[in-house]
Structure formats: structure tokens, C-alpha cells
C-alpha atoms as an extended CHARMM CRD file, in Angstrom:
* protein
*
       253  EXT
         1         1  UNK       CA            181.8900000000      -86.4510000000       29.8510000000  PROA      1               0.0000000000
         2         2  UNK       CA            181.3230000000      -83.5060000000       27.0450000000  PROA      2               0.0000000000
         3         3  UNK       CA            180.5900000000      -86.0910000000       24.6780000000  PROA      3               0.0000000000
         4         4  UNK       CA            177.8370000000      -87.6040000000       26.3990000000  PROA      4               0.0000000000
         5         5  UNK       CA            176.5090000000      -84.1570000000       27.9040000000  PROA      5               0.0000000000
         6         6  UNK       CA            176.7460000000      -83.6030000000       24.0630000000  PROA      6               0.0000000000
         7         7  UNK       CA            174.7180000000      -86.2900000000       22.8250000000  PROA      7               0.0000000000
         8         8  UNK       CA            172.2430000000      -85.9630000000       25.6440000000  PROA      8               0.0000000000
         9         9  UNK       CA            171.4990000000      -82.3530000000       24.2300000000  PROA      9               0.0000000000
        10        10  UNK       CA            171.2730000000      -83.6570000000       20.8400000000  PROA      10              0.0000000000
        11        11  UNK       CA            168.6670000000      -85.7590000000       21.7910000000  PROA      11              0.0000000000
        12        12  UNK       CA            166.9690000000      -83.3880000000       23.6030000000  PROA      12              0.0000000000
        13        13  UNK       CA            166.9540000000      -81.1590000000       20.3900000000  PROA      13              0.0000000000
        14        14  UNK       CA            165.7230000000      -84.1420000000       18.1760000000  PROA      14              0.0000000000
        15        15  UNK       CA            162.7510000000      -84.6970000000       20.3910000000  PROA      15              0.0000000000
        16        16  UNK       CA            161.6920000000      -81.2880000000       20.2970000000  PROA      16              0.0000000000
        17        17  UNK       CA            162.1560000000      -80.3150000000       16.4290000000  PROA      17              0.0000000000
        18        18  UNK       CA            160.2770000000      -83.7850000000       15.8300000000  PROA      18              0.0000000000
        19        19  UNK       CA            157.5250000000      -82.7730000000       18.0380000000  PROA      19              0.0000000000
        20        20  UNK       CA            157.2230000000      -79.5850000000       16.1580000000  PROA      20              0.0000000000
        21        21  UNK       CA            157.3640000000      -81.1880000000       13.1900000000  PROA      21              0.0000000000
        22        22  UNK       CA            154.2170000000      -83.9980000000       14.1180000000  PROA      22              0.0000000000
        23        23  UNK       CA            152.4960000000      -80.7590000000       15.9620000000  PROA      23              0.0000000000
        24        24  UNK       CA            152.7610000000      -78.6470000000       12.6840000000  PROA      24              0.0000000000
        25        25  UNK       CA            151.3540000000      -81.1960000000       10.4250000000  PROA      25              0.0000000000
        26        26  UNK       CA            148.5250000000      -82.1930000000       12.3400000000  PROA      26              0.0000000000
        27        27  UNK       CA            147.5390000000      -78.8990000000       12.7270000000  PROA      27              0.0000000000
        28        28  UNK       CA            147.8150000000      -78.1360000000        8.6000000000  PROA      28              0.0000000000
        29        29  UNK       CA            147.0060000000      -81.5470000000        7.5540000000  PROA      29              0.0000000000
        30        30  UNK       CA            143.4910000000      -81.0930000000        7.0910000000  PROA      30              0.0000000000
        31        31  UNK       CA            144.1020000000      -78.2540000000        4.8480000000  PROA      31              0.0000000000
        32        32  UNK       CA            146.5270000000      -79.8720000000        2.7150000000  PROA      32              0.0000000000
        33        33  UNK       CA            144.1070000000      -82.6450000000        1.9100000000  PROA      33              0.0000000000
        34        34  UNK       CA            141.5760000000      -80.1690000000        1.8340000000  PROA      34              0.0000000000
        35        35  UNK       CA            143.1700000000      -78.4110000000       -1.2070000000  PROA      35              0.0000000000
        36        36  UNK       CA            144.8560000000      -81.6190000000       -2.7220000000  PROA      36              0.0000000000
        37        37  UNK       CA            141.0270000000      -83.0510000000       -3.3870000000  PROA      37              0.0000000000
        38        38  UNK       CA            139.7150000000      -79.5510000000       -4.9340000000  PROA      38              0.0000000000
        39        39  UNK       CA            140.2700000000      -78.8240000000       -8.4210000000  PROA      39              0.0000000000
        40        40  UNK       CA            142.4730000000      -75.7300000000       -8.5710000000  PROA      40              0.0000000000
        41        41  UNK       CA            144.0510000000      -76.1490000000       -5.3010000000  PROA      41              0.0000000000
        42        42  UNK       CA            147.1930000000      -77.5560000000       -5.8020000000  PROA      42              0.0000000000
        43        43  UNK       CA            148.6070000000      -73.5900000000       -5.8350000000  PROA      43              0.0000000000
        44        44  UNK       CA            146.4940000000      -73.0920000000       -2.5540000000  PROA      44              0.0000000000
        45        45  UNK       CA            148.7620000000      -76.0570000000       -0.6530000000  PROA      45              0.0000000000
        46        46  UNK       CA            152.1200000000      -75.0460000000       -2.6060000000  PROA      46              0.0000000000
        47        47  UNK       CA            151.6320000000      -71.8640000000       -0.5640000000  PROA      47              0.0000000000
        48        48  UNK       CA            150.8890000000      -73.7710000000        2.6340000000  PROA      48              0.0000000000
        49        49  UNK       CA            153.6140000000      -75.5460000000        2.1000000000  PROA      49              0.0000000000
        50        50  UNK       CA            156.0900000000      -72.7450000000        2.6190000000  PROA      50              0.0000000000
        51        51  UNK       CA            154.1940000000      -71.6570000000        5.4850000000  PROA      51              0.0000000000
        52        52  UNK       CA            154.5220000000      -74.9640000000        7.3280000000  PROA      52              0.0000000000
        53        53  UNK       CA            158.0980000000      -74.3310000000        6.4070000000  PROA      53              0.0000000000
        54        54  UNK       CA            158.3750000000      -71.3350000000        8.0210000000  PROA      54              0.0000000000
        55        55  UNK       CA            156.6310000000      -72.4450000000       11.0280000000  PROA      55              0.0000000000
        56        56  UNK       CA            158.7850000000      -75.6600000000       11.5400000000  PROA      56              0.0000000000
        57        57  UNK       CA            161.9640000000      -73.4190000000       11.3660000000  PROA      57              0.0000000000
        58        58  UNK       CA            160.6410000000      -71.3180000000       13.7020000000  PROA      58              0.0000000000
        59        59  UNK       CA            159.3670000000      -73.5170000000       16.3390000000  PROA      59              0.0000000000
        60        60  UNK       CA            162.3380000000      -75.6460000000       16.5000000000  PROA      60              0.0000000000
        61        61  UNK       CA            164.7900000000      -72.5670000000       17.2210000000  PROA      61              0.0000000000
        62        62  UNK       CA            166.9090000000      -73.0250000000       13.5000000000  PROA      62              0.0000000000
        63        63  UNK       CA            167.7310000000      -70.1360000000       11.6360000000  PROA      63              0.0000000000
        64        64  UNK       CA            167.6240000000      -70.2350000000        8.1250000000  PROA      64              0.0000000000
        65        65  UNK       CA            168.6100000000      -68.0170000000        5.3540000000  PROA      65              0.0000000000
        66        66  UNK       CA            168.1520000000      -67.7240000000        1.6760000000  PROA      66              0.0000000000
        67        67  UNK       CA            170.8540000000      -66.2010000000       -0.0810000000  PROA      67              0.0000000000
        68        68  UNK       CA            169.6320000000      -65.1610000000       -3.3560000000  PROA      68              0.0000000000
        69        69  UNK       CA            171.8860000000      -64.9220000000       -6.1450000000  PROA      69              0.0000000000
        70        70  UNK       CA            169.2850000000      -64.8700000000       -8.4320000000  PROA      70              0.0000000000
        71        71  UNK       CA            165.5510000000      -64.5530000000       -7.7570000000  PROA      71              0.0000000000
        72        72  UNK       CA            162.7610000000      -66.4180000000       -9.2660000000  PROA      72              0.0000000000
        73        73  UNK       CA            160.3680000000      -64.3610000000      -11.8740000000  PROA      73              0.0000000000
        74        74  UNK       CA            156.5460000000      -64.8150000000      -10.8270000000  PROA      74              0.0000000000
        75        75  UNK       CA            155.0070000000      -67.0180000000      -13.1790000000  PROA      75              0.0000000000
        76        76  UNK       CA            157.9410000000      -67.9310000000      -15.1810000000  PROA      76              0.0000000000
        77        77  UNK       CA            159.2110000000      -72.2210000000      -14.2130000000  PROA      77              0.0000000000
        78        78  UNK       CA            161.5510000000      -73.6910000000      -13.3620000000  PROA      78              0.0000000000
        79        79  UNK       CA            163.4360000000      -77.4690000000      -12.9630000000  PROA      79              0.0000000000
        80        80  UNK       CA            164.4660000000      -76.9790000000       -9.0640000000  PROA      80              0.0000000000
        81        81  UNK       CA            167.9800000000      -78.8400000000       -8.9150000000  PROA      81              0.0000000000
        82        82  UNK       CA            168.6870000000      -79.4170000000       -5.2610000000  PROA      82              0.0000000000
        83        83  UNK       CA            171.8930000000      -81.1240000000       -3.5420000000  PROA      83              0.0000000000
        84        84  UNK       CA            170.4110000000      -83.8190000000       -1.0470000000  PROA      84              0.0000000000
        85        85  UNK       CA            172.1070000000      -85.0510000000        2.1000000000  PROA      85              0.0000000000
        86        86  UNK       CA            169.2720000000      -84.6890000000        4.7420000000  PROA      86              0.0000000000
        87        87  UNK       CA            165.8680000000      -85.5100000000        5.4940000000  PROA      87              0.0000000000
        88        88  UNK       CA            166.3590000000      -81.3440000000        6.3990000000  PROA      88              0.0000000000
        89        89  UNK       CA            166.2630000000      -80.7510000000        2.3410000000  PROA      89              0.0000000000
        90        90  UNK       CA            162.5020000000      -81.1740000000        1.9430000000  PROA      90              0.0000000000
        91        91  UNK       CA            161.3680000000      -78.8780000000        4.0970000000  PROA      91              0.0000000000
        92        92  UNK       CA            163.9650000000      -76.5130000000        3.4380000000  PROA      92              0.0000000000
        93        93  UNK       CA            163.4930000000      -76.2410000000       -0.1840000000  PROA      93              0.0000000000
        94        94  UNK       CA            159.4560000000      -75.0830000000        1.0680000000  PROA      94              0.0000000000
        95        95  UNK       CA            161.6610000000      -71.9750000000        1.9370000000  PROA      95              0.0000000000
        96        96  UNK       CA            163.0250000000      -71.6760000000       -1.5630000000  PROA      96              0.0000000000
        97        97  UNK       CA            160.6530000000      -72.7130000000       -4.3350000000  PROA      97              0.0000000000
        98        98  UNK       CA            158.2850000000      -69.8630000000       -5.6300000000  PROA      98              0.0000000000
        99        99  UNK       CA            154.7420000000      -70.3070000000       -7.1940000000  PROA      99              0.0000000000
       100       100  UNK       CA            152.9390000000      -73.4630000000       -7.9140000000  PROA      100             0.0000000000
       101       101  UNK       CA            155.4180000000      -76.6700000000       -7.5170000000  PROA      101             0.0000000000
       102       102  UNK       CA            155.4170000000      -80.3710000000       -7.1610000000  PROA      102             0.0000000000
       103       103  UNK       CA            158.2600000000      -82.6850000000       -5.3560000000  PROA      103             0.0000000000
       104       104  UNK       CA            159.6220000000      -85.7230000000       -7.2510000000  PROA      104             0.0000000000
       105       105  UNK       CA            160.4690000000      -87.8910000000       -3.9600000000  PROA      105             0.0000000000
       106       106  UNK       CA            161.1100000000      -91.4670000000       -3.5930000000  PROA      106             0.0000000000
       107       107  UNK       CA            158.2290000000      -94.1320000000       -3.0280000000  PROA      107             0.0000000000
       108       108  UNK       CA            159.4210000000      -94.4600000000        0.8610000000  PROA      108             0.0000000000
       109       109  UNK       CA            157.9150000000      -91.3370000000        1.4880000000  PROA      109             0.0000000000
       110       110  UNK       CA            154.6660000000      -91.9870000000        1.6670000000  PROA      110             0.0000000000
       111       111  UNK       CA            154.9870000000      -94.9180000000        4.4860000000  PROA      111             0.0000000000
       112       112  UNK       CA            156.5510000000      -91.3440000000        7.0740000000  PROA      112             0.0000000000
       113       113  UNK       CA            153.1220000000      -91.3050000000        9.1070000000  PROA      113             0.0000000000
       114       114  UNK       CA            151.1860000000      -87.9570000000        8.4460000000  PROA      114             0.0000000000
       115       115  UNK       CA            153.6170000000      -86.6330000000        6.2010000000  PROA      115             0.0000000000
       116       116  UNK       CA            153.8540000000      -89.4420000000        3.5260000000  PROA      116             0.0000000000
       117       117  UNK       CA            149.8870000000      -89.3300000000        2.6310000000  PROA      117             0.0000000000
       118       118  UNK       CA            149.5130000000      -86.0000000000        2.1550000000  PROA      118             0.0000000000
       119       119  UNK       CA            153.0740000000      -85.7240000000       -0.4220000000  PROA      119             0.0000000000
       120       120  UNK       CA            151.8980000000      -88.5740000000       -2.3540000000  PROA      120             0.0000000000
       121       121  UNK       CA            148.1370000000      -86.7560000000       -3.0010000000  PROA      121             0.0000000000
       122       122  UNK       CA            150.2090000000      -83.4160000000       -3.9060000000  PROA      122             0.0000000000
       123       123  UNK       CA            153.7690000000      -84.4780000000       -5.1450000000  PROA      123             0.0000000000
       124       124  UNK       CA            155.1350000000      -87.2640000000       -7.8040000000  PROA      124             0.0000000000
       125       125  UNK       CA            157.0670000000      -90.4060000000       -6.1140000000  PROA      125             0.0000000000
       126       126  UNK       CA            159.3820000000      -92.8940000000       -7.7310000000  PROA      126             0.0000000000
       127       127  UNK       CA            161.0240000000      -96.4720000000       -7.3690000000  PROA      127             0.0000000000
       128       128  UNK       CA            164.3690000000      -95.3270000000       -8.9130000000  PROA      128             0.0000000000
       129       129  UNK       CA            164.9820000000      -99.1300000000       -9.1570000000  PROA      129             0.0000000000
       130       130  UNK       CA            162.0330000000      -99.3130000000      -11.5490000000  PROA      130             0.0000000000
       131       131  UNK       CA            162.4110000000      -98.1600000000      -15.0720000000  PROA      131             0.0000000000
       132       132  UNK       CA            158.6010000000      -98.4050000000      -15.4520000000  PROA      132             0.0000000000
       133       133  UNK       CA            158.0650000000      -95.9210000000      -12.0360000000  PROA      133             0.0000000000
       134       134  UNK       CA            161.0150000000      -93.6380000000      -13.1880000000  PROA      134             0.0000000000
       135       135  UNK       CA            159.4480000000      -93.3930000000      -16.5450000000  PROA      135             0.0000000000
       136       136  UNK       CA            155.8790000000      -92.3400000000      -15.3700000000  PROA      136             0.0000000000
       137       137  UNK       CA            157.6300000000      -90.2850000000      -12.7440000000  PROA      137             0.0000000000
       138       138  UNK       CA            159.2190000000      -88.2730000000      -16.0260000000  PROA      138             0.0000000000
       139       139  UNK       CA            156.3480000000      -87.9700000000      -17.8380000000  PROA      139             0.0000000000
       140       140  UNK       CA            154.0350000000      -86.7640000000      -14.7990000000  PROA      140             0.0000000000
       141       141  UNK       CA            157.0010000000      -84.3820000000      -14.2180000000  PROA      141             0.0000000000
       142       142  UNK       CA            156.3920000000      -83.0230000000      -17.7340000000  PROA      142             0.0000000000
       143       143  UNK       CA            152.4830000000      -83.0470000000      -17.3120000000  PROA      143             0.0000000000
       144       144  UNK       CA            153.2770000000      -80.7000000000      -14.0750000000  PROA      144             0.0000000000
       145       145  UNK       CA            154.7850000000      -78.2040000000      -16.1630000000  PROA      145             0.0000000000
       146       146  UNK       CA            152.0940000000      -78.3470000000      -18.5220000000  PROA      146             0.0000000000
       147       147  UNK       CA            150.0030000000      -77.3570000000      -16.0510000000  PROA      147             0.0000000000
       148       148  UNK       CA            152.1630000000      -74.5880000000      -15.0530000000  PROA      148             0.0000000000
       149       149  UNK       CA            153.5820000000      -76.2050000000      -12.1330000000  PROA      149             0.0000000000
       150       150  UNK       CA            157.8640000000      -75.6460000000      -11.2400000000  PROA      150             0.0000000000
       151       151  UNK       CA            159.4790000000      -79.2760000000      -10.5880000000  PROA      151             0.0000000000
       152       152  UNK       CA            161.6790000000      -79.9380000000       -7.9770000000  PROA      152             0.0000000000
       153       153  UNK       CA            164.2390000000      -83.0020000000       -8.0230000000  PROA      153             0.0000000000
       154       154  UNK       CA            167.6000000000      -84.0630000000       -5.6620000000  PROA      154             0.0000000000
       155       155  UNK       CA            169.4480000000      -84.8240000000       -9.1860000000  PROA      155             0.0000000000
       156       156  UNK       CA            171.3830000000      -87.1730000000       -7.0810000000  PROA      156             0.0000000000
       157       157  UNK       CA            167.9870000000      -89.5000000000       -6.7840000000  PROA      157             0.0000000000
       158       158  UNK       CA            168.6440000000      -89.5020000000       -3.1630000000  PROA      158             0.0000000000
       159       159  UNK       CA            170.9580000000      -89.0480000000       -0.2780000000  PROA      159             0.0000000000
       160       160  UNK       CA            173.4950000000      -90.8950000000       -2.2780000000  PROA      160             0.0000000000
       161       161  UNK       CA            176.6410000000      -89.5540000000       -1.5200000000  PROA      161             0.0000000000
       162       162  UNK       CA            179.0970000000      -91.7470000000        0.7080000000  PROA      162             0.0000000000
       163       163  UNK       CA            181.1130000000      -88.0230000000        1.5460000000  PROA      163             0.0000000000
       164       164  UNK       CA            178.9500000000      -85.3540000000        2.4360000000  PROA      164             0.0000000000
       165       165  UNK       CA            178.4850000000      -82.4230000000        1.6910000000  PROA      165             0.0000000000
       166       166  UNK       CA            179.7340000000      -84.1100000000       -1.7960000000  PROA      166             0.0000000000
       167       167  UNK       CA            177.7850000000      -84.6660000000       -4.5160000000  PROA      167             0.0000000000
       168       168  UNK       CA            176.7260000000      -88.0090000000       -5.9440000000  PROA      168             0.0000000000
       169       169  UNK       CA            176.6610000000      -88.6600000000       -9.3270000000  PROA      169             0.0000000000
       170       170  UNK       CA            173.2050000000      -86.9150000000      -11.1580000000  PROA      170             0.0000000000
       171       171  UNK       CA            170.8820000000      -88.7240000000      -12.6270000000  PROA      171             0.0000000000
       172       172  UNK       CA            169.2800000000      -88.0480000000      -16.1330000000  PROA      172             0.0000000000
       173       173  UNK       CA            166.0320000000      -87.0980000000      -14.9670000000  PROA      173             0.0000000000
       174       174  UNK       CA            165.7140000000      -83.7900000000      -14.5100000000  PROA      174             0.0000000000
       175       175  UNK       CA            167.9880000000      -82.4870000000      -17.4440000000  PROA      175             0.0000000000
       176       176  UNK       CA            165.7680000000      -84.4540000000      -20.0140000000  PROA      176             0.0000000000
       177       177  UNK       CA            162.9140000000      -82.9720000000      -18.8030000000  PROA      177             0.0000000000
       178       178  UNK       CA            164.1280000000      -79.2670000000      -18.8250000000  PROA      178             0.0000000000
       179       179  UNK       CA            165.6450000000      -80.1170000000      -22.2340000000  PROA      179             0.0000000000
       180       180  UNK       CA            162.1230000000      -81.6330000000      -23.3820000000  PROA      180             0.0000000000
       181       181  UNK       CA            160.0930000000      -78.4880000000      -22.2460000000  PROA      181             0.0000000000
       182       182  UNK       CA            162.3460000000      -75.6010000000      -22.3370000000  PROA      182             0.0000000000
       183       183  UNK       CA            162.3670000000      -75.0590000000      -18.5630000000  PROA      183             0.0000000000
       184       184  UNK       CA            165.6700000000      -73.7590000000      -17.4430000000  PROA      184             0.0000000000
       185       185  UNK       CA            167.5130000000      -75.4860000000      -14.2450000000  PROA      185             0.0000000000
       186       186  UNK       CA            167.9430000000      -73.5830000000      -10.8570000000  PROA      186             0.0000000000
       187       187  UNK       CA            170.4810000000      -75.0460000000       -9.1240000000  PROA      187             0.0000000000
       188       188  UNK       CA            169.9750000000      -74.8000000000       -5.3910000000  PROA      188             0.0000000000
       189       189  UNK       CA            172.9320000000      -75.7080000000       -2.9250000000  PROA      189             0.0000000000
       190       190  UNK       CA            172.1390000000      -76.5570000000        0.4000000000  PROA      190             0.0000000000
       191       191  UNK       CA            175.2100000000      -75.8620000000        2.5890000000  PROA      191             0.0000000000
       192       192  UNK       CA            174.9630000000      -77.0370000000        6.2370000000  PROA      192             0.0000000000
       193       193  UNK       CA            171.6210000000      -79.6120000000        6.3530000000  PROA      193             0.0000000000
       194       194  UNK       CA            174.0610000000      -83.0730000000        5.8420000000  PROA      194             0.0000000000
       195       195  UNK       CA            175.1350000000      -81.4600000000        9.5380000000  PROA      195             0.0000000000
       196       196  UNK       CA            172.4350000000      -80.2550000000       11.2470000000  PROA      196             0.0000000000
       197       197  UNK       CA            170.5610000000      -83.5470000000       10.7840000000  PROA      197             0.0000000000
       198       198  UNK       CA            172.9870000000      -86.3430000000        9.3900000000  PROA      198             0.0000000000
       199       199  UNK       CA            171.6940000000      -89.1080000000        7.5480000000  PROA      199             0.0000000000
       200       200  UNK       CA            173.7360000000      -91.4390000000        9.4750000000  PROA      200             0.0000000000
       201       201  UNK       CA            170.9280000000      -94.1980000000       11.1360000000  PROA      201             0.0000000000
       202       202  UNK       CA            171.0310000000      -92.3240000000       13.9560000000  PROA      202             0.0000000000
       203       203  UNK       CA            168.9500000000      -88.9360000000       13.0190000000  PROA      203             0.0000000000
       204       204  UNK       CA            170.2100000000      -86.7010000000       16.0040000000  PROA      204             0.0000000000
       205       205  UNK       CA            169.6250000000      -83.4530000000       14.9120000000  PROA      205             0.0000000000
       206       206  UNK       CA            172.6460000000      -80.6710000000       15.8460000000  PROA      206             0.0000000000
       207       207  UNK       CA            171.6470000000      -77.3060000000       16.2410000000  PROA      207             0.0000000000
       208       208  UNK       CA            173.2510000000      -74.8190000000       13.8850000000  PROA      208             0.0000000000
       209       209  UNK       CA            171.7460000000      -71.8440000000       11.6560000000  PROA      209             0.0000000000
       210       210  UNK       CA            170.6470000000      -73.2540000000        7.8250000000  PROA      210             0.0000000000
       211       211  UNK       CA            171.9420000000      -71.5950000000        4.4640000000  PROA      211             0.0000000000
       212       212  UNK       CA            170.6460000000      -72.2030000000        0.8720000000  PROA      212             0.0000000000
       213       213  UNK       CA            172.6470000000      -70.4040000000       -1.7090000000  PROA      213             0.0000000000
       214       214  UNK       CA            169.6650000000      -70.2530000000       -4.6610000000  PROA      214             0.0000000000
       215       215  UNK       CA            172.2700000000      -69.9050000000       -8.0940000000  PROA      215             0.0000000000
       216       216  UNK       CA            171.0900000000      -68.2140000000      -11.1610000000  PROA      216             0.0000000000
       217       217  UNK       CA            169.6320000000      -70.3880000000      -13.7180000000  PROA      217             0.0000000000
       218       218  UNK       CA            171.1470000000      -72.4850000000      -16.6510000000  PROA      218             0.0000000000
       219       219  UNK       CA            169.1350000000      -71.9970000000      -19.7700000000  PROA      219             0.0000000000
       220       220  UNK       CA            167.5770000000      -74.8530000000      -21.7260000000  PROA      220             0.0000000000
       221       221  UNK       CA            166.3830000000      -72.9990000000      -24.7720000000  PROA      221             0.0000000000
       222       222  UNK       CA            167.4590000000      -74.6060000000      -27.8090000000  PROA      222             0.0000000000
       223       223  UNK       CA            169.0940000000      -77.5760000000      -26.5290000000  PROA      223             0.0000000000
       224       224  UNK       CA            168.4350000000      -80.9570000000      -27.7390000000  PROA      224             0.0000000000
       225       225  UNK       CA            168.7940000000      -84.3980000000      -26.1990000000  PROA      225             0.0000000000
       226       226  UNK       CA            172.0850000000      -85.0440000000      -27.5610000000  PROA      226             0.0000000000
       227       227  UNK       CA            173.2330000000      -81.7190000000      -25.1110000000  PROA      227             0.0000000000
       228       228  UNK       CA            172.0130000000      -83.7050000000      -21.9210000000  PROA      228             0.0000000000
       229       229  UNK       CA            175.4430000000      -84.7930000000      -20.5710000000  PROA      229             0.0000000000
       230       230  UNK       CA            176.5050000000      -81.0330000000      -20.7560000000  PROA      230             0.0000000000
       231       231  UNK       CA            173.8080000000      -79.9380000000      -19.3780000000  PROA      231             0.0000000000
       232       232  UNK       CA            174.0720000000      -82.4760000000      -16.5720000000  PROA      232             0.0000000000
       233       233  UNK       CA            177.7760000000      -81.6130000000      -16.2900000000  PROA      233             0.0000000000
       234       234  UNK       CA            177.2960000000      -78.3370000000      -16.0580000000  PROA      234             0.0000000000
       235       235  UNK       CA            174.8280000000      -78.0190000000      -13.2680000000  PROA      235             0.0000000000
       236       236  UNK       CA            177.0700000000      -79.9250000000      -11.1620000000  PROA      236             0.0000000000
       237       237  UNK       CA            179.7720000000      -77.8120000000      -11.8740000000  PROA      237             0.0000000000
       238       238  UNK       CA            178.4520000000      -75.2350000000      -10.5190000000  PROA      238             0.0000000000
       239       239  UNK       CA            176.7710000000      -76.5420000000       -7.8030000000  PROA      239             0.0000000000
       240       240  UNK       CA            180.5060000000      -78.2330000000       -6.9620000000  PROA      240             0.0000000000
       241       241  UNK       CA            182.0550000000      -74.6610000000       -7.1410000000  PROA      241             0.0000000000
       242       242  UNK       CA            179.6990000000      -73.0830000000       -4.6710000000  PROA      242             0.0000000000
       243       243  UNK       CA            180.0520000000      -76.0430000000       -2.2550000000  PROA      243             0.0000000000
       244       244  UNK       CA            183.8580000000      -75.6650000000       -2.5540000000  PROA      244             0.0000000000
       245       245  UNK       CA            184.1130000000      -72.4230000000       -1.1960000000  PROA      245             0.0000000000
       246       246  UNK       CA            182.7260000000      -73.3910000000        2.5290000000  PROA      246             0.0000000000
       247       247  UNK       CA            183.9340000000      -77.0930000000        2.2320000000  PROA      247             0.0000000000
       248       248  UNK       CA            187.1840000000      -77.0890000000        0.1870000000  PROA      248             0.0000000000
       249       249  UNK       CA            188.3940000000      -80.8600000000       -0.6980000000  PROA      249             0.0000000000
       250       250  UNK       CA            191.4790000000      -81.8360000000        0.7140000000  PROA      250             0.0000000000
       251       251  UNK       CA            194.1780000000      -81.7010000000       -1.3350000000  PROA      251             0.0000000000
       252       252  UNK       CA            195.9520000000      -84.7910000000       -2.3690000000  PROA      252             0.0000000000
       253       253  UNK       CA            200.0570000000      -84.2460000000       -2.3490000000  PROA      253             0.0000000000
């Protein structure tokens, strides 16, 4: 009996935080495209971006806090390196990133009526099963910051991980570009999203207050190619450690 009573309020929940959701972005859409087909608006929708962020958390009852360990210098860039286990991560890194930014998000993402026209005018996507898409994905990455624009990538190049809250492997990605350019990585971990809405087929969302932890940076300057791996390693070590301390692994005896 509680378990259906249980799933009947789930659903209940889903409908309403995805009629938010649709409600928000009709509202905002027309200024999204507005500013994604004007020349010096891209920084003009980054900000409405974290306002439609706001407003979805809002309007769909869900709490959710920042916890900054380190915070973000206006101006300065930065490779955004985010754990990924929800459709919940997007919009919850709109609470996190500061200043101008672009998404690197897979191709699927523009098909999500509404939503997926407006990220692929303002955001990079990418067939990670094409070398020729992941390589223009890198270099418009690189372009972005250039153009004084923060990237932000799931280094996982997707909801990947079989366990989660565990991480999947990273991909190379984002560490060759902050290596390339000089940007420094700012790991973000993303504690209770893989719960709140699983990526499980189902998508019933559960109703439970949010928490990013944003970690302080991991310098870039003078590394080479040849440092990738550590860097790589390194970023998940940390991102590991954090993750450990609200979801310890079970111990093997």
C-alpha cells in the first residue's frame, strides 16, 4: 500500500516540476532566441539562464544550495567539471556557473521539444561516437574561451555510470582543453540529483532538497599534454573524495 501511495505521489511531483519546467521555457524562450541571434548577446542569455534556473527550482518546491568552497573570480574562466547522473545536472549547474558560459551536451539534446532548439543556438553538442563531432566539439570549446566564454563539460561524456552517485570513467576532453588554453578546472560535485530524478527509464522525480559542493580549482598553468592523465586523475580524485564523505563505498571484507 505505501509503495503505491508512494509512487502515486511521485508521479504527481513529476507532472508538476515538468509543467514548470515547459511553463518556464515558453515564457523565456523568446528571449533566449532573442539574444542567441544578436551579436553580443550570448552574455545577455548566460544570465537568463540562471534565472530560469532559479525560477524552475522555485516553482517546483526543491531546495537547492550551493556550498561554496571556493568562489568564482568575475571575469577570470574556467573548464566547469561536473559529475552527471541526472537530467537534474543541467539546470542545476545554471545555479553554479558565473559569467559568460557555454554547455558541451550531447547531440540528443536538441530533439527535447523547446529546450533542445534553443541549447543548440547557444551551447556546443557532440556525437561522442564520432571522432569528427568530438573533434569540432573541442575546438569550438577552445574558440568559446577565446571569446571569453567559461566551458562546462560532464567529464564522464554522459550519465555513464552503472552505480550512482559513482563516477564513470572521464573522458579526455575537457583536460586537453584546459591544458591547451591555460584555463584551470573547477570541479563541481553534484550530491543528491542521481536521486531526486533517477535516470532509470522511468524519470519519476522524488522530492528532496539539492546540494552542489563547488571545489576550489586545479591549476593548468604550465602543464603540457603529456600531464593530461594527471590532470584527469586528479580531478577525479577529488571529486571521488567529496562524494565519499555522504556516500561512503562499501567496504569489501
Amino acid at each position: 500500500m505505501w509503495i503505491r501511495l508512494s509512487h502515486f505521489f511521485r508521479r504527481l511531483y513529476t507532472l508538476w516540476a515538468g509543467l514548470m519546467f515547459s511553463f518556464l521555457m515558453l515564457l523565456l524562450l523568446p528571449f533566449f532566441h532573442f539574444f542567441a541571434d544578436r551579436p553580443g548577446g550570448h552574455p545577455y542569455a548566460a544570465a537568463l539562464n540562471r534565472a530560469w534556473a532559479r525560477g524552475f527550482f522555485w516553482l517546483a518546491f526543491l531546495p537547492y544550495r550551493i556550498e561554496w568552497r571556493f568562489k568564482p573570480r568575475p571575469g577570470a574562466l574556467y573548464i566547469y567539471c561536473a559529475n552527471h547522473t541526472s537530467w537534474l545536472d543541467i539546470v542545476a549547474m545554471g545555479l553554479v556557473v558565473k559569467g559568460d558560459h557555454v554547455f558541451v551536451g550531447k547531440e540528443s539534446l536538441a530533439k527535447i521539444p523547446l529546450f533542445g532548439p534553443m541549447f543548440a543556438k547557444l551551447h556546443i553538442l557532440v556525437n561522442r561516437e564520432s571522432r569528427t563531432s568530438s573533434f569540432r566539439a573541442l575546438v569550438q570549446s577552445m574558440q568559446a574561451i577565446d571569446q571569453n566564454q567559461s566551458v562546462v563539460i560532464f567529464p564522464e561524456g554522459g550519465i555513464r555510470t552503472p552505480n550512482p552517485p559513482r563516477l564513470a570513467e572521464f573522458k579526455d576532453g575537457p583536460f586537453r582543453i584546459a591544458i591547451e588554453k591555460q584555463v584551470p578546472i573547477l570541479p563541481v560535485v553534484m550530491l543528491h540529483n542521481w536521486y531526486i530524478l533517477p535516470n532509470d527509464g522511468l524519470f519519476l522525480a522524488r522530492w528532496r532538497p539539492g546540494k552542489a559542493i563547488v571545489l576550489p580549482p586545479i591549476t593548468t598553468e604550465g602543464l603540457a599534454l603529456p600531464d593530461l592523465e594527471s590532470l584527469k586523475a586528479q580531478t577525479l580524485q577529488v571529486m571521488d573524495a567529496e562524494l565519499e564523505k555522504y556516500y561512503p563505498k562499501p567496504q569489501i571484507v
